[in-house]
Structure formats: C-alpha cells, structure tokens
C-alpha positions in Angstrom: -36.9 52.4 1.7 -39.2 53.7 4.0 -38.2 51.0 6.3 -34.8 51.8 6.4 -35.5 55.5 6.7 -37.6 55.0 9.8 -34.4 53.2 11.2 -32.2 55.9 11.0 -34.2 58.3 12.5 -34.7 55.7 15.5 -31.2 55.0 15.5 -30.8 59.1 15.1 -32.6 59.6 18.2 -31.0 57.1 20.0 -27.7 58.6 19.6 -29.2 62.1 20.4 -30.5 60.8 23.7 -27.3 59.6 24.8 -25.1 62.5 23.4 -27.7 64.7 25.9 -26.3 62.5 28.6 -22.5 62.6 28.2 -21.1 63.8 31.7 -18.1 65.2 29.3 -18.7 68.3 27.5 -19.2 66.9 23.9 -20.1 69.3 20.5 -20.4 69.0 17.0 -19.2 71.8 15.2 -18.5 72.3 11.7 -15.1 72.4 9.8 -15.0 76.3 10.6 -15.3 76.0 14.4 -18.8 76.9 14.4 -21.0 74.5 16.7 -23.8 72.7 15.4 -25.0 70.6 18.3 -24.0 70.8 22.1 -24.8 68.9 25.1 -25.5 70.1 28.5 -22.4 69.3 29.8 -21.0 72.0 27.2 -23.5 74.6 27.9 -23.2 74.5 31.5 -19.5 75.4 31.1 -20.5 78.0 29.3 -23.3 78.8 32.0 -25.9 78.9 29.0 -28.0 76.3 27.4 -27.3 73.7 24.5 -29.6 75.9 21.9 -27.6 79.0 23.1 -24.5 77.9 22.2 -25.6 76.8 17.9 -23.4 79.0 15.8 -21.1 79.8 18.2 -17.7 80.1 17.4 -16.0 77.6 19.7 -12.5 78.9 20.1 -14.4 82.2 21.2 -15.9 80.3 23.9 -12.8 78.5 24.7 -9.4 80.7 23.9 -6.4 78.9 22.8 -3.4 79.3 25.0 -1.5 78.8 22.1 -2.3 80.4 18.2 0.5 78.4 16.5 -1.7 75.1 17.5 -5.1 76.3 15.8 -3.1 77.4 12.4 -1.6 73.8 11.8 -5.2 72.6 12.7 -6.6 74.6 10.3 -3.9 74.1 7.4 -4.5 70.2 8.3 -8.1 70.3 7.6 -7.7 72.9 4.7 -6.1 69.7 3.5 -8.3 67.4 4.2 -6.8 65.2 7.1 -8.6 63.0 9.0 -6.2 63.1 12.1 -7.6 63.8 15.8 -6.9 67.1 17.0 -5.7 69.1 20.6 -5.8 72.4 21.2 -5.2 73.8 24.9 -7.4 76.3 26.2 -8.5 78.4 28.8 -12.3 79.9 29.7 -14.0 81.8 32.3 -16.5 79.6 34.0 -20.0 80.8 35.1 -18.9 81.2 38.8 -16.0 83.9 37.1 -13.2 81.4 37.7 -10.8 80.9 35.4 -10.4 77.0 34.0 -7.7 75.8 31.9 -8.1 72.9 29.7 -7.9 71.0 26.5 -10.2 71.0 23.2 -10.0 67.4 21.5 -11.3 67.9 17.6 -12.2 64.7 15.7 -12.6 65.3 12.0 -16.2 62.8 11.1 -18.1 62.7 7.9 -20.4 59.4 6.1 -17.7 59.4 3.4 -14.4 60.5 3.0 -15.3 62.6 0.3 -17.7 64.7 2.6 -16.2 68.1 4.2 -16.2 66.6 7.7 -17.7 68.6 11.1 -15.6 68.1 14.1 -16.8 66.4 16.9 -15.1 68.2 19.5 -14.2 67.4 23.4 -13.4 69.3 26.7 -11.2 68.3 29.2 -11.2 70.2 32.2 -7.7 69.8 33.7 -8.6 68.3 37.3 -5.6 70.6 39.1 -6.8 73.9 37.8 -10.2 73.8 37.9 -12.1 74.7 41.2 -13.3 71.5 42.4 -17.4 71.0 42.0 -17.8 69.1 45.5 -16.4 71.3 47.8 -17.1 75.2 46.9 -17.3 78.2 49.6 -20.1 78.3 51.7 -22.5 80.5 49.2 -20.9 79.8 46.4 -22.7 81.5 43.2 -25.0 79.2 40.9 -25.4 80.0 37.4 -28.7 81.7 36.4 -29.9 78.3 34.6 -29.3 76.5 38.3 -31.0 79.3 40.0 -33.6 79.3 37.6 -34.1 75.7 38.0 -34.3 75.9 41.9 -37.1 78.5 41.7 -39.3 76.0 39.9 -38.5 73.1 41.9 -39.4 75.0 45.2 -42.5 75.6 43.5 -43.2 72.4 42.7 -42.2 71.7 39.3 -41.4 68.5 37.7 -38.7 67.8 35.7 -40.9 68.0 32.7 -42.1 71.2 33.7 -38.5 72.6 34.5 -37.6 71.4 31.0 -40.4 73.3 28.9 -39.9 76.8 31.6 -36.0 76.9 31.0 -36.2 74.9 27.3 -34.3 72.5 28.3 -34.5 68.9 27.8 -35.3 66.8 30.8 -32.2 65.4 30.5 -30.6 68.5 30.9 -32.6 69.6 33.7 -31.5 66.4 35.3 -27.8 67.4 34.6 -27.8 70.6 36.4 -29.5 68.9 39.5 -26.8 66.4 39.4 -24.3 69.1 39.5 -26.0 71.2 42.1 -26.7 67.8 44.5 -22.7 66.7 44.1 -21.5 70.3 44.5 -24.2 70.5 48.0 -23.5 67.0 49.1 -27.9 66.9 49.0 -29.6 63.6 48.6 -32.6 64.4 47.1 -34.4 67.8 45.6 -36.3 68.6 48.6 -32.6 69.0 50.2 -31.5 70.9 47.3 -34.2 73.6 47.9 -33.2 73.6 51.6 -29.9 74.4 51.1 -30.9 77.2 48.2 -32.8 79.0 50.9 -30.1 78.4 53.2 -27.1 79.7 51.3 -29.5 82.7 50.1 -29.7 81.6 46.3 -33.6 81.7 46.6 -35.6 84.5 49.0 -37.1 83.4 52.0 -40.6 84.6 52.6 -41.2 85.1 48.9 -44.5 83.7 47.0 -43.6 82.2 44.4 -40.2 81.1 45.0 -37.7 84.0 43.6 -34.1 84.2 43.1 -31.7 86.7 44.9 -30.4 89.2 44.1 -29.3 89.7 40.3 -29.6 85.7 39.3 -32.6 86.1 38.1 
C-alpha cells in the first residue's frame, strides 16, 4: 500500500511538472468556476501569478461574450454531463489590450460518481490578439516581467528569481521565454540590455530598479 501510494505522488508530481510547462493557458477549476490550480501560462494572462489566481472565479477573469452559453453549461453540469464545453470570452490583458478568445471546460473526475472539476483551456484567437513578437518600441511589461528583470540585472538565478517573485522556476523560465520572443534577445544578458534600453529598468540605479510605477 505504501508502495503504491509513493507512486502516485511520483506520478502526481510528474504531471504537476508538466502542467507548469504548458505553453497554453491550462486551469483546474471546480464545478462552480472557481480555480483550483493554474499554470503560468494562465497567470501571465492575467498579469499575476499561478497562486494569485486560486479561488478565483474564472468567468470574472475572462467575461463571456455571450450569457445564454454559460447557463446551458451550467444546467448541463447541474445534470451531471460529462460533455466538453466552449464558452467565448473576452479579457483585458496586462498590457490594457483587449483579447478575445475561447474558454474550453472539460468536465474530469476518478469516477463517474464524483462531482467533477473542470479542467479548463484558453485560446487566444490569433487575429485579435496583439501579436507577442512584434510590440511598439517600449511596449509595457507586466510587473512580474519587470520584477523578474530587476533580479536578473542583479545577478539572480533562476532559482533565486523563483523564491523573490514565488514563483516556480518553471515559471520564471516562462516569462523569460515570453520577454526574449517578444524582444527578439538570444540570451538574458540581451534581455537586460534591451530593459535598460526601452526604459523598463533605470539606468544609473544600484541595485537594478524598475521605472516608473512597475514596480
């Protein structure tokens, strides 16, 4: 017994790890809409962090463009079917543009007796959103991404990023993803350059600060 118990915690973790490192922004949430468990995918939509987000009602973070669609959702699962769900949505994104999207609910549960949670998806639709690689000269960050840049120009690791902004390294790795695609950097010496260069971080400042209010 204890065996098999020490399995599915390993197993447990396993699938943790890899839900941490879904590009797509991926939650569990329970059969109310409240979330359980994001990714940073998710938070960073949100231009928060996974913990942030727990309890979170997720059609307040993402408004339905239509209320008709979440009432048969909710009558279906007041009813206890199993069948995938789509909702179409619309949020403000950290940068204070508005995307438009779709929420994809999948009813899960160990039996089918259990009340399921949702494991719910995003999909940002590709012709509304602004597109990541080529922003404005200056474009904002979000606080976490600012945040993270101070620490790197001071010399952080990831594992030190991580435990500042309580993040996982994982996440920490997600945002500098983000911030070297939307840059066009190669590496995280580049991606300080360019923060002093577009004016995210102060010049002349020891320790590294952030500008203006993204701190």
């Amino acid at each position: 017994m204890d065996l098999a118990r020490q399995e599915a915690v390993t197993w447990r973790n396993r699938a943790l790890l890899l839900f941490d490192r879904i590009a797509m922004p991926v939650a569990v949430c329970d059969v109310y809409g409240a979330v359980l468990l994001a990714n940073p995918a998710m938070a960073a939509e949100c231009g928060t962090t996974p913990g942030r987000l727990r309890g979170r009602d997720v059609l307040e973070l993402f408004s339905p463009r239509e209320a008709t669609q979440v009432e048969r959702i909710a009558q279906a699962l007041r009813l206890r079917h199993r069948s995938r769900y789509q909702v179409s949505v619309r949020w403000r994104a950290p940068a204070g543009v508005e995307r438009y999207g779709e929420l994809t609910a999948d009813p899960v549960s160990d039996t089918v007796e259990d009340t399921p949670a949702l494991l719910v998806m995003l999909r940002v639709d590709a012709e509304r959103a602004p597109s990541p690689a080529a922003p404005a000269p200056g474009a904002p960050v979000t606080p976490m991404e600012a945040r993270i840049l101070a620490l790197l120009a001071a010399g952080a690791t990831t594992a030190r990023a991580a435990r500042e902004t309580a993040l996982t390294t994982d996440g920490v790795t997600y945002h500098l993803r983000r911030l070297s695609s939307r840059w066009g950097a190669s590496n995280r010496t580049e991606l300080v350059a360019r923060a002093y260069a577009l004016g995210v971080l102060t010049p002349g400042v020891w320790p590294p600060d952030v500008r203006g209010d993204e701190a």
